[in-house]
C-alpha positions, 0 to 999 in steps of 0.5 A, spaced: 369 123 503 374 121 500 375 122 491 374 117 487 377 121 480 381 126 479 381 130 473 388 134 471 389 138 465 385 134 461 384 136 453 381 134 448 381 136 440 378 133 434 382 135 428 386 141 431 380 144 434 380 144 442 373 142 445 375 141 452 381 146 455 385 144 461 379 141 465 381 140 472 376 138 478 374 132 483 369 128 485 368 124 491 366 117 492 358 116 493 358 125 490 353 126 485 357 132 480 352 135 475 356 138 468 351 144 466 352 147 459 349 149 452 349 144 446 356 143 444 360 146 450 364 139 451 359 136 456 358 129 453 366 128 450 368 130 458 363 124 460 366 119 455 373 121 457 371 120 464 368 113 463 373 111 458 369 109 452 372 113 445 378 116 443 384 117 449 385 125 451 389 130 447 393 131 454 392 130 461 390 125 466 383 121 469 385 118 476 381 113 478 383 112 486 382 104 487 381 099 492 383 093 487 384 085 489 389 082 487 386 075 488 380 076 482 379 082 478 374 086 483 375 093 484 372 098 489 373 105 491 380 107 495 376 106 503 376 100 502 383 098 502 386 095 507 379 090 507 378 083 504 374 082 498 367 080 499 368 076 492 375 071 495 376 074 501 383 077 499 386 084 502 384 090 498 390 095 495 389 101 494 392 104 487 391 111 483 390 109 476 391 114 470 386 111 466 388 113 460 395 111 460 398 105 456 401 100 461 394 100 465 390 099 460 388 091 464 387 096 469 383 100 465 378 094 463 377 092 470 375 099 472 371 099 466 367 093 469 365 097 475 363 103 472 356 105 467 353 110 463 347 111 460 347 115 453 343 120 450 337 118 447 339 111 445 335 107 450 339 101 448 334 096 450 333 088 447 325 091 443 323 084 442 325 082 449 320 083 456 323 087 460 325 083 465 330 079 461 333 085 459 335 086 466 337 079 466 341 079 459 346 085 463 346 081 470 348 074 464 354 080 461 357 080 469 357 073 469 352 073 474 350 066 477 345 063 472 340 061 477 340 067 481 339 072 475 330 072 475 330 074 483 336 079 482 333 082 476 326 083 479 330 086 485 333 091 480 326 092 477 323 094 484 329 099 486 326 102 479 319 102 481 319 099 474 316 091 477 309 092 474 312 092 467 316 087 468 313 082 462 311 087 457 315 088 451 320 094 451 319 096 446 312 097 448 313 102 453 314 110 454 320 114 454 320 114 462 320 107 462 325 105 457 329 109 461 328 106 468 329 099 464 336 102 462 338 105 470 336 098 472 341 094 466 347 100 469 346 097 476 346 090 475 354 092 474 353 094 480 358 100 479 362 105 483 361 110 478 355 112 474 355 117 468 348 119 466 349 123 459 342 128 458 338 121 461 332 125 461 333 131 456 327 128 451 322 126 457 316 131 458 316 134 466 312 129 470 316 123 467 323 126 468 321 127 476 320 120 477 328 118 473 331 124 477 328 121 484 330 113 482 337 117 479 338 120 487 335 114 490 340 108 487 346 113 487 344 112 495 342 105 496 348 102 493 353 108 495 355 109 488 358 116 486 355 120 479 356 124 474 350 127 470 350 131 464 344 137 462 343 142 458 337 142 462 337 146 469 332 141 473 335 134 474 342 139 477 337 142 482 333 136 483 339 130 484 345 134 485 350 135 491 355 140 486 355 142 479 360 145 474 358 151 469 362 149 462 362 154 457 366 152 451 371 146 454 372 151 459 369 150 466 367 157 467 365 155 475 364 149 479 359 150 486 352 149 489 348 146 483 343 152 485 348 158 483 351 154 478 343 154 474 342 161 476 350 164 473 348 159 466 340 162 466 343 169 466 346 166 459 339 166 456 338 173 453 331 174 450 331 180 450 331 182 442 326 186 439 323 184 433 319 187 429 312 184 428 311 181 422 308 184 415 305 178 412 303 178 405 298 175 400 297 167 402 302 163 399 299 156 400 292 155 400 290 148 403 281 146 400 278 140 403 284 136 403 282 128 406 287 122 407 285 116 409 288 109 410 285 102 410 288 097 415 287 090 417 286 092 424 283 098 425 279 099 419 279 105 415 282 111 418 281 119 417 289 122 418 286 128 415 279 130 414 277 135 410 282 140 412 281 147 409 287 153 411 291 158 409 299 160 410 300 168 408 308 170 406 312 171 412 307 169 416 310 164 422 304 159 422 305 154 427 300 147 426 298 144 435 295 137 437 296 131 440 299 125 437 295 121 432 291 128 431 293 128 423 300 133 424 305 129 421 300 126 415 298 134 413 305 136 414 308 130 409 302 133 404 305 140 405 311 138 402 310 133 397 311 127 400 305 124 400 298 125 396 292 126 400 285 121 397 282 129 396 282 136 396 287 141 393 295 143 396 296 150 392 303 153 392 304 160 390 311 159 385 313 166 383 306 168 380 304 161 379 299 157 382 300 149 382 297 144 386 302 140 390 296 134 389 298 134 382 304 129 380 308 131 374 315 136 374 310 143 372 306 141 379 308 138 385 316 136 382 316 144 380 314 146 388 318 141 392 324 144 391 321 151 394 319 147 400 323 145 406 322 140 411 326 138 417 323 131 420 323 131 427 328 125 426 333 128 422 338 124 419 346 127 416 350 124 413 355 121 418 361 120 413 361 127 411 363 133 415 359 139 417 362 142 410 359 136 406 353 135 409 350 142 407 354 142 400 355 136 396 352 131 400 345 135 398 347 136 391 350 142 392 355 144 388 359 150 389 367 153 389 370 151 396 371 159 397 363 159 396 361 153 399 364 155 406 361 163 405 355 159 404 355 155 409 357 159 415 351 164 413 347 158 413 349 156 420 348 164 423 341 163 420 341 156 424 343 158 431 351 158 431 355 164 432 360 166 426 366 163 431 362 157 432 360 155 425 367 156 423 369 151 428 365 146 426 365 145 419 371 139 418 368 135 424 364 130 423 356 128 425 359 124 432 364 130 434 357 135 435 352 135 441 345 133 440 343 140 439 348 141 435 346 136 429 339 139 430 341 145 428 347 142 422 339 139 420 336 146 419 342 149 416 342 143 411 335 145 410 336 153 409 341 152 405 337 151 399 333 157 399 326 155 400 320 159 400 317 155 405 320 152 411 317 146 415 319 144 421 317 138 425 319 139 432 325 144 431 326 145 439 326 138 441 333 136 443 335 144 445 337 147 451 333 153 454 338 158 451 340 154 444 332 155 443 332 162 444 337 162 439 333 158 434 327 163 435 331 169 433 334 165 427 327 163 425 325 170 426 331 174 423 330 169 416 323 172 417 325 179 417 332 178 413 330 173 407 322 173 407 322 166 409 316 163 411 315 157 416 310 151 418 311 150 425 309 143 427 309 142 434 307 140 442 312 145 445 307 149 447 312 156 449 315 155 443 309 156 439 306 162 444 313 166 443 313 165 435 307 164 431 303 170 429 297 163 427 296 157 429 291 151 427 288 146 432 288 139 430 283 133 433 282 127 430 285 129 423 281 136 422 282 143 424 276 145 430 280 151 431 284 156 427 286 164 429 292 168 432 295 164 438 294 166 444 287 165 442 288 158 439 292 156 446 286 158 450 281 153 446 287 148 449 283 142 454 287 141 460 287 134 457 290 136 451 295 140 455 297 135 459 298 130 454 302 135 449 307 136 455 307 128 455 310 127 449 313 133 447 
């Protein structure tokens, strides 16, 4: 085949740190390249580079080998030179085009025009519109003829196997299907080129299947070349035909995706021995704790229904159940973000007990400021960097010399290596992978020292490897500073390799409560299955 880009020596930096480093490769026309490297190796940056999207490489050059027209602005892959142009019927060119070049910037719009990219985790869909009329919007951008776009968009649906959700709303629909509808909106351009960055990173096992199947399906049917990027080793053994290890903005090896998967895994070192956990005397008692809702529709609702537990010092205690089963509504009391209708939420502050139901700064203002909660849907400062973010952005007000020792400690607790947490302070929310800001959002809540430390789905967004490191940070917090944690959660591996206990939850009561391995064998293949689902 034919290569449809080259990439030579390219190089990136954010305020003097290197986040890719001479990166050079290939990818042929119709090929599908996976790019595979934990949170924060350069992945995402390298896709939008080569897509032409953000800021222009530090150095280097993104060739794109081009068959254009000079009669209209189509443009197809260089083996078309020397054909006509299906749209005025003019000779094709071939051209190399170094995207990123002043003097091509005409060029780089058109090529632009012919190329897609599916983001992570934004869906980027109209919420309020049927689905078909958010396929019919893309085919209306491309200026694709009015009267043609109801049978062009039920075409695209179809090739997604998405035509039997055409007129529900899309914000109605799950995770798998909005991503469906976003490959549907990307193949209206009718592209050369697709870069899908993470597309299926936040979809359960099953659902991401049936996206890695209609990736590799519309990469053959319309002849079209793609670049997928992961942190996940699946969709690179399901779809593609090479992959490159990258490591740090470096490309540590490229070759069979199944040789690339197995040298990355090699990477995941679990073997750290911990000691088991000495936990203490109960430093949060939960008695008869009830939180009812009255709504219009569904009258009134139980999230929490006479709940009564404990959570001894140190223990790592984690809460399982499926969604609408009271989790977040019992974790949100936990905290002090919300007043249960009944019942008692004792905290254990030094030698004193206070009843987090209990408004007043001697009660529940007293024990806020000893727990942490980092919310499932976290959110950092985006004008502020890294440095900011942990410091002064949450009313932390240290000397510079000890708010960057603070930090960097807090970061190691978080996941990241003295190096990397050095590297990252001055750069900002947008220059840091998803699984980077994950963890700057768990630095952010370890950083003000609390005794208990409650975590909505901490591994939500985390490669295989990332995931170990957060399990030994949360295990060496245990060990090295007597943290407590609250582990709320639908990843049920996660739970088995850290919780000394854990709580069941159905319909907002706990039917179950003991060491794990106990606890998870009370699972219903229902609940395992829809617990997978949502993760």
């Amino acid at each position: 085949m034919a290569p449809l880009i080259t990439v030579e020596n390219l190089c990136k930096e954010f305020n003097g740190t290197k986040v890719l480093k001479n990166i050079s490769f290939e990818i042929d026309e119709g090929e599908i390249l996976g790019i595979i490297g934990r949170s924060g190796a350069g992945k995402t940056v390298l896709m939008h580079l080569i897509r032409g999207v953000d800021d222009a490489p530090t150095s280097g050059k993104i060739i794109y080998h081009i068959a254009a027209c000079d009669g209209c602005s189509y443009i197809g892959p260089q083996s078309q030179a020397g054909g006509v142009c299906p749209r005025c019927g003019k000779k094709l060119v071939a051209a190399d085009v170094d995207l990123w070049a002043e003097e091509n910037a005409k060029m780089k719009r058109r090529i632009m025009n012919r190329t897609a990219i599916m983001f992570q985790r934004t869906f980027a869909l109209y919420g309020d519109d049927r689905v078909i009329e958010n396929v019919m919007h893309a085919l209306a951008d491309i200026g694709y003829p009015s009267e043609k776009q109801v049978s062009r968009a039920a075409d695209l649906l179809d090739e997604v196997r998405l035509s039997h959700r055409m007129m529900h709303i899309a914000r109605d629909l799950s995770g798998g299907e909005k991503q469906r509808v976003v490959l549907a909106r990307q193949l209206a351009k009718d592209p050369i080129m697709l870069c899908a960055d993470e597309p299926t990173g936040t979809l359960d096992v099953k659902t991401a299947k049936v996206v890695h199947s209609m990736l590799h399906q519309a990469s053959i049917d319309n002849d079209m070349a793609m670049i997928v990027s992961s942190h996940f080793s699946q969709i690179i053994e399901d779809i593609c035909n090479r992959a490159i290890l990258l490591e740090d903005g470096v490309i540590k090896d490229l070759g069979k995706p199944a040789e690339i998967i197995e040298q990355f895994m090699k990477e995941a070192d679990d073997t750290e021995v911990f000691d088991a956990g000495e936990l203490g005397e109960p430093i949060l008692i939960a008695k008869d704790v009830v939180k009812r809702y009255i709504t219009v529709d569904r009258g009134m609702i139980r999230a929490v229904d006479g709940v009564s537990y404990d959570v001894k010092e140190k223990e790592i205690f984690g809460i399982i159940g499926t969604s609408g089963a009271g989790k977040t509504t019992l974790s949100k009391i936990m905290s002090g973000y919300l007043e249960p209708t009944s019942g008692e939420m004792n905290v254990r502050i030094g030698d004193d007990w206070v009843d987090m139901t209990k408004a007043g700064v001697d009660k529940r203002g007293r024990a806020k400021k000893y727990i942490g909660l980092l919310h499932q849907e976290y959110d950092l400062y985006p004008h502020r960097n890294v440095l900011d973010n942990l410091t002064d952005s949450i009313g932390l007000e240290f000397p510079k010399e000890l708010a960057m020792r603070k930090a960097i400690i807090t970061l190691k607790m978080a996941g990241f290596t003295e190096e990397k947490s050095r590297a990252i302070l001055n750069r900002y929310p947008d220059q840091l992978s998803e699984g980077e800001k994950h963890r700057v959002a768990l630095a952010q809540v370890l950083i003000r020292e609390p005794r208990i430390i409650l975590l909505d789905e901490p591994t939500g967004t985390m490669d295989p490897i990332t995931k170990i490191d957060v399990k030994h940070s949360i295990l060496h917090s245990r060990e090295d500073m007597d943290e407590t944690f609250i582990v709320v959660s639908h990843d049920m591996d996660f739970v088995r390799e850290i919780c000394d206990r854990i709580a069941l939850m159905r319909g907002g009561k706990i039917v179950k409560i003991g060491p794990t391995a106990e606890v998870l064998e009370y699972l219903t293949q229902e609940e395992i299955e829809r617990m997978a689902t949502e993760k």
